[in-house]
C-alpha positions in Angstrom: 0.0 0.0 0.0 1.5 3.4 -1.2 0.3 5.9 1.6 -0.5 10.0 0.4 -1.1 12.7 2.6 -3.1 15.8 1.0 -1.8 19.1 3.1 -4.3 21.6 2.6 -3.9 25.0 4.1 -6.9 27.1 5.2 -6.2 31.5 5.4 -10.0 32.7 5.4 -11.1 30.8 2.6 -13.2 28.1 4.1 -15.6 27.7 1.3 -12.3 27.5 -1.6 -10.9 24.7 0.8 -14.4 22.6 1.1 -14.3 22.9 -2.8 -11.1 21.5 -3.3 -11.5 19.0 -0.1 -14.3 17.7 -2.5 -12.0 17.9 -5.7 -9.7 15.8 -4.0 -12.5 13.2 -2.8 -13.8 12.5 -6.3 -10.1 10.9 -7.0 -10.1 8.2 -8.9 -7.2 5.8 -7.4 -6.0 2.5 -7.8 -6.5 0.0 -4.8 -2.9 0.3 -4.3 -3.1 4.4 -2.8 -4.3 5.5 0.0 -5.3 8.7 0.4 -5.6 10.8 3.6 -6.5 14.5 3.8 -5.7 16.7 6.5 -6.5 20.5 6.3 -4.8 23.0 8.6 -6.5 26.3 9.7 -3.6 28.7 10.1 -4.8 31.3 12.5 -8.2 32.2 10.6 -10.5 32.5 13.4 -13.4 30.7 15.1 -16.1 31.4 12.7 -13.8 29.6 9.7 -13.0 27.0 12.1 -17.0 26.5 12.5 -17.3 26.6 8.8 -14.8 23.9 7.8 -15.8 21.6 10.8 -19.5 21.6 9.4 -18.4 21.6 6.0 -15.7 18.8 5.5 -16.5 15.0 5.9 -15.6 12.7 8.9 -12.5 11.2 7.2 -11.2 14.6 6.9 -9.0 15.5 9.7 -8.8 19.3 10.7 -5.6 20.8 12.8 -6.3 24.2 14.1 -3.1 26.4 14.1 -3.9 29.3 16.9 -1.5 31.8 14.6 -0.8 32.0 11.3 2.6 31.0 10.6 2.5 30.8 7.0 2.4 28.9 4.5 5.6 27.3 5.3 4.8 26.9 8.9 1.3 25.5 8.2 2.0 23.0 5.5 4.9 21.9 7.8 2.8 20.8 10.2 1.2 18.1 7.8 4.9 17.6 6.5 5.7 16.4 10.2 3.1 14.7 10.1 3.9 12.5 7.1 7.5 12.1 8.3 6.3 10.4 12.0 3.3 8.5 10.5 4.5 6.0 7.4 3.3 8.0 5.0 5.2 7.8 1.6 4.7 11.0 -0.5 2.7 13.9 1.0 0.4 16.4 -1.3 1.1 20.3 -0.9 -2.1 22.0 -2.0 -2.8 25.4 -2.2 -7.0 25.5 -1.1 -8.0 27.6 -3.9 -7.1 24.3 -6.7 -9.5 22.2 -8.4 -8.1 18.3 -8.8 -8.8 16.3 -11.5 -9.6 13.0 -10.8 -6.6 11.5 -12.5 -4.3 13.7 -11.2 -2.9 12.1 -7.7 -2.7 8.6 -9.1 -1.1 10.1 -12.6 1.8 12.1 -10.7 2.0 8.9 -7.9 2.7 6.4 -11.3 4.9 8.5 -12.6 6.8 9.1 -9.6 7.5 5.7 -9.1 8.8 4.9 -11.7 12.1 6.7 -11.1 13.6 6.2 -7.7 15.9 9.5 -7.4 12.4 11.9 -7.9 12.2 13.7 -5.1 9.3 15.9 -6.3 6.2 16.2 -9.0 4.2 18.6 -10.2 1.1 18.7 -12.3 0.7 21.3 -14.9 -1.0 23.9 -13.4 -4.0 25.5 -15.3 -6.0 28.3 -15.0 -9.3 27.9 -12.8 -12.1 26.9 -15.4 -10.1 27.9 -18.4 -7.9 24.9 -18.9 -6.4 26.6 -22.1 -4.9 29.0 -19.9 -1.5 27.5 -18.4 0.4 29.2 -15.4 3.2 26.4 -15.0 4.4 23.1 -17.0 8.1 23.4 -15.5 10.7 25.8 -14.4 14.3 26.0 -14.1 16.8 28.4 -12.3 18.8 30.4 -14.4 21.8 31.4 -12.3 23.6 34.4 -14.7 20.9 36.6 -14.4 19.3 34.9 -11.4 16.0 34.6 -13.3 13.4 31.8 -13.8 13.0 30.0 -17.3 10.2 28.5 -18.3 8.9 26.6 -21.3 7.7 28.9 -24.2 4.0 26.9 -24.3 2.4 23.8 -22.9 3.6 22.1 -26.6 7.1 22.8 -25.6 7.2 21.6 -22.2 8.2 18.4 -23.1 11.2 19.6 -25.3 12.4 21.9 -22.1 12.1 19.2 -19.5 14.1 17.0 -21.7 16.9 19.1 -22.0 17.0 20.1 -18.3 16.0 17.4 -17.1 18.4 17.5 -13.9 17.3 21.0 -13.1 13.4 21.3 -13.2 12.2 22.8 -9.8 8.4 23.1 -9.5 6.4 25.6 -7.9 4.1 25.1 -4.4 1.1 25.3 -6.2 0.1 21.4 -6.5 3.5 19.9 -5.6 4.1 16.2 -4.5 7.1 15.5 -2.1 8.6 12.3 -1.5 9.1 11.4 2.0 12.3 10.0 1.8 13.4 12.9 -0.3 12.4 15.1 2.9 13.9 13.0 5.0 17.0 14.1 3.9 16.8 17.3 2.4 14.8 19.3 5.2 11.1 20.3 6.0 10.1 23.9 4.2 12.4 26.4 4.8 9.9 28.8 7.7 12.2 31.7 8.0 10.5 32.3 4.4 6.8 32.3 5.7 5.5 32.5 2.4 7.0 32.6 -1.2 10.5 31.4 -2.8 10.0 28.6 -0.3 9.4 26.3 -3.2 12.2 28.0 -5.3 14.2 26.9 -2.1 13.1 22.9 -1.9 13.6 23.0 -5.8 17.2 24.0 -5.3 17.6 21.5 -2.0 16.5 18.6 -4.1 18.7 19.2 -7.1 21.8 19.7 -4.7 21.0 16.3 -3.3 21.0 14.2 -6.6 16.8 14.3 -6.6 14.9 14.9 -9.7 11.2 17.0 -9.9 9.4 15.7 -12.9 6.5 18.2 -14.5 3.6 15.0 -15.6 2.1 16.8 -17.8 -0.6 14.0 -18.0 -1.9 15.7 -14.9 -3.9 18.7 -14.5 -4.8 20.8 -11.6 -6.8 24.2 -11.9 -5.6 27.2 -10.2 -6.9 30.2 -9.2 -4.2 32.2 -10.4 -3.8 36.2 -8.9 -4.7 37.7 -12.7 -4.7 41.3 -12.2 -1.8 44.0 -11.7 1.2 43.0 -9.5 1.4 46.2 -8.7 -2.0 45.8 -6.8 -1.0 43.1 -4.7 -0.8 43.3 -0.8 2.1 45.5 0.8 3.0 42.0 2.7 3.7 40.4 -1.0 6.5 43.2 -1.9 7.8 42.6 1.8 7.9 39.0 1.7 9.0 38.3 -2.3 12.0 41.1 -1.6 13.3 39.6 1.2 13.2 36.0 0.4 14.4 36.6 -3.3 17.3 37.7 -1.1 17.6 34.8 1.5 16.9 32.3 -1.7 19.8 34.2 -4.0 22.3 34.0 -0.9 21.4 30.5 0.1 21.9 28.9 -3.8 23.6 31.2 -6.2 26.5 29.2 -7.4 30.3 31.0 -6.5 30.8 31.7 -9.8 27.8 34.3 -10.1 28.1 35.7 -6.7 30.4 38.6 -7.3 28.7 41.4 -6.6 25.0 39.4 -5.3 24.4 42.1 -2.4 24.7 44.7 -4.4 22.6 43.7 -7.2 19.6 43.1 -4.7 19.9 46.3 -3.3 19.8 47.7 -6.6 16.6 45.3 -7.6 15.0 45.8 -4.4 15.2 49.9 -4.9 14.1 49.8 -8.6 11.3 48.4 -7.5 10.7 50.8 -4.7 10.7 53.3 -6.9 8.5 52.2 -8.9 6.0 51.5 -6.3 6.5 54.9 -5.2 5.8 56.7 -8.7 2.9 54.5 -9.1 1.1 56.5 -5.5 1.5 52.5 -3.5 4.3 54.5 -0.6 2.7 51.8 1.6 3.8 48.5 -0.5 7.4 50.6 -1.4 7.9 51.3 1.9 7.4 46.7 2.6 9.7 46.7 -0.1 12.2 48.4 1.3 11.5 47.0 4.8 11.9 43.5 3.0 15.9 44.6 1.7 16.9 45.2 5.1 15.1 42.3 6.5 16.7 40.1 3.5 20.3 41.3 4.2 19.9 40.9 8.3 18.7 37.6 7.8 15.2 38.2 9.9 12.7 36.1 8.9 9.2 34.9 10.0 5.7 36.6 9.5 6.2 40.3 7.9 6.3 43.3 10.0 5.0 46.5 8.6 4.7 48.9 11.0 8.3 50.5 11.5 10.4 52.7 10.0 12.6 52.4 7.4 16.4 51.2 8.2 18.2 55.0 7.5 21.0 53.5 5.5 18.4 52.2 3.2 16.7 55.4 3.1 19.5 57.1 1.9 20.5 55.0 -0.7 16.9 56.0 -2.5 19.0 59.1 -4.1 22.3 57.3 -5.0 19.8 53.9 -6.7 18.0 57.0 -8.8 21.2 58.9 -10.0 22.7 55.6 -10.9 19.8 53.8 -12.8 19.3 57.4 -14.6 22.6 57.2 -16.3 21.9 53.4 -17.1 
């Protein structure tokens, strides 16, 4: 018997995580898997924990998290979980996914048929518009410490191919092997949330695991579709400062001259930006988020204080500099 766990992680969206509870029920698995679904509240409240205790079926176990500590902190706790109770791969799921009801036994076959992956992915489709798709497969591209991606869903197979070594995949819908996270490490929680799957990616490649995109397998997602720039202040806060603790944790020596610098620079463009678009709020997280990156404080983000000075006065030197660019 081949033994899943499906982590799903509830932040005030009760009603998303009873739909894709229910997603995940109408499965259709082999005899072989066993499927068990635990959903952790992270810090929502008493009136969500009401609503998913009335919503979700018997068989479904609920853990009750008295603070939000994240994604990473939350899903950890069902990672622990898998690690002390014989399960053999465990199911990351973001609450607001639709499963398709090949998907789990799709990613399990394919899986295990190679003993060094670590990780899988489904491809990752846009919530009732399957046509639309966010992610078949990423890599890391160290020289300009970017993300590469296949051109289309037609050339995903081409891309994985030829990087085969080096696909990471993102949190999204991702399958982890136990014994892969036996030895490479639960989520990293000084990230809270974002670039921790960036991070596992990277883990799992440095220890000789593979993460396999099946892109028999389909998940819907729904994706954030409208202007980054209208995103919470937290998201500039936390994707600044973990894009730093992620680039200092994994950038290869040879690309590292200079790496402080360059996310200083990054980090204030983007200030600046912020700034000229009337958002001094989600500029100001930004620039909380370089300081916090380079000081190496993590955990949940803090908003509400000022400014680090030395950062602060860099705003006129980043300007004069990226004007004669």
């Amino acid at each position: 018997m081949t033994k899943v766990l499906i982590s799903i992680l509830n932040w005030h969206g009760a009603d998303k995580t009873l739909d894709c509870v229910q997603s995940v029920r109408r499965s259709i698995l082999p005899g072989a898997l066993q499927c068990d679904i635990r959903v952790v509240d992270n810090g929502s409240g008493a009136a969500q924990v009401e609503a998913l205790k009335a919503g979700l079926p018997s068989d479904v176990a609920l853990v009750v998290n008295p603070v939000n500590t994240g994604f990473t902190g939350g899903q950890n706790l069902n990672i622990r979980h898998a690690l002390a109770n014989g399960y053999d791969y465990v199911f990351l799921l973001n609450n607001d996914t639709v499963v398709d009801p090949r998907a789990i036994a799709e990613i399990i076959r394919e899986m295990s048929s190679d003993p060094r992956c670590g990780a899988a992915s489904p491809v990752i489709a846009r919530l009732g518009n399957r046509d639309i798709v966010d992610f078949c497969g990423a890599i890391h591209e160290w020289r300009n410490i970017d993300t590469l991606r296949p051109s289309s869903l037609a050339d995903a197979p081409r891309f994985l191919s030829a990087h085969a070594d080096q696909v990471w995949a993102v949190g999204t819908a991702l399958m982890l092997k136990v014994a892969a996270l036996r030895e490479v490490g639960v989520l990293d929680e000084r990230m809270f949330a974002y670039y921790e799957d960036d991070d596992m990616g990277a883990r799992l490649i440095a220890g000789g695991w593979r993460t396999r995109i099946v892109l028999s397998a389909v998940v819907e997602h729904a994706c954030f579709d409208g202007d980054m720039y209208q995103r919470q202040p937290y998201f500039f806060y936390l994707m600044t400062r973990n894009a730093i603790f992620f680039a200092l944790k994994h950038v290869p020596s040879g690309y590292r001259k200079g790496l402080r610098l360059r996310y200083i620079d990054r980090s204030l463009v983007m200030a600046e930006k912020l700034f000229s678009q009337g958002h001094a709020d989600k500029a100001h997280a930004c620039m909380l988020g370089l300081a916090d990156g380079l000081a190496g404080i993590g955990g949940a983000p803090v908003l509400d204080r000022p400014v680090p000075l030395w950062v602060r006065a860099l705003r006129p030197l980043s300007r004069a500099w990226n004007a004669r660019r």
